[in-house]
C-alpha positions in Angstrom: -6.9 -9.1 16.2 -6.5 -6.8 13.5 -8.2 -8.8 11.0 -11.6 -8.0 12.7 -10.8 -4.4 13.8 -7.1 -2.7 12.6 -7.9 0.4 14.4 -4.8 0.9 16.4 -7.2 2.1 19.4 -9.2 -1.0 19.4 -6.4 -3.2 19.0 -4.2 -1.5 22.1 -7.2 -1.8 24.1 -8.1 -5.4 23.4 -4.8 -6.4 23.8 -4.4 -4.2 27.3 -7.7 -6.3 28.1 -6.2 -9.5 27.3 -2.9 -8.8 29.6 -4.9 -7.3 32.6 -6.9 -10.1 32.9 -3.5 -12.8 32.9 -3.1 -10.2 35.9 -0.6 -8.2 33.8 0.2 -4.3 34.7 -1.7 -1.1 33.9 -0.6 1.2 31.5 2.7 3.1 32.8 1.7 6.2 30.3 -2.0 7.4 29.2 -3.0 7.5 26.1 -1.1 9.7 23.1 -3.7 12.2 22.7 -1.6 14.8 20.7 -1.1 12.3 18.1 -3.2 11.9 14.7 -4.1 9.9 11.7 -3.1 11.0 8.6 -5.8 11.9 6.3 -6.6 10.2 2.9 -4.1 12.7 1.0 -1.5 12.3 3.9 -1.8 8.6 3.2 -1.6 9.1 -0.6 1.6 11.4 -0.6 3.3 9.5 1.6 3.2 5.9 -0.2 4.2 8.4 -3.4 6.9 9.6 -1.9 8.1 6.1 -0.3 7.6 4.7 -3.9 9.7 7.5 -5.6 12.1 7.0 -3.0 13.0 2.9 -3.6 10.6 1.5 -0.8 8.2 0.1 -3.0 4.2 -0.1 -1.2 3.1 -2.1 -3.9 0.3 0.3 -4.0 -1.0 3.8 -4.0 -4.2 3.2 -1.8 -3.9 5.2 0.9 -4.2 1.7 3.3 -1.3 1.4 5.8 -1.4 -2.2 6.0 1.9 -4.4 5.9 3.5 -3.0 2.8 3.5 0.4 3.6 4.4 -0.2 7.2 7.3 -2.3 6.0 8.9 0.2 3.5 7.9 2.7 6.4 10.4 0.7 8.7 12.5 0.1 5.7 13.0 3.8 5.2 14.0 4.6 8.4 15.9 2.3 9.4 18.7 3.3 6.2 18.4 6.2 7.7 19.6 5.0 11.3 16.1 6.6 12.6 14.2 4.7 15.1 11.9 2.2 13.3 7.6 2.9 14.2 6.3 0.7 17.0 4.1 -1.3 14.5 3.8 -4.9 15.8 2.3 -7.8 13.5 
């Protein structure tokens, strides 16, 4: 699903679609609202950062595809933090 659209709010809702139709539940909390994107520089300083700190992203592209997210999870969970919900 994410290879035609990887917007998170596209995906959820496709998805949420998907299981409602197989006569799944509703949603048991609305939608995050509080919550934001990080911008382009966000995105930049934080794959620098995850770079300098040993979790290689390969890249410094701003993209939060698979590498960042996995030295994201990588990151955190040396750090006994609770690991994103990012699901591939």
């Amino acid at each position: 699903m994410e290879n035609y659209n990887t917007a998170d709010a596209y995906v959820v809702a496709v998805g949420h679609l998907a299981d409602r139709i197989k006569g799944g539940p509703a949603f048991e909390h609305g939608w995050p609202r509080h919550l934001r994107v990080l911008t382009f520089d966000e995105r930049i300083e934080l794959q620098k950062r995850l770079t300098s700190a040993g979790y290689d992203t390969e890249k410094i592209d701003a993209k939060m595809g698979p590498l960042t997210v996995d030295a994201i999870r990588r990151f955190q969970v040396d750090r006994e933090s609770c690991p994103m919900a990012i699901h591939h």
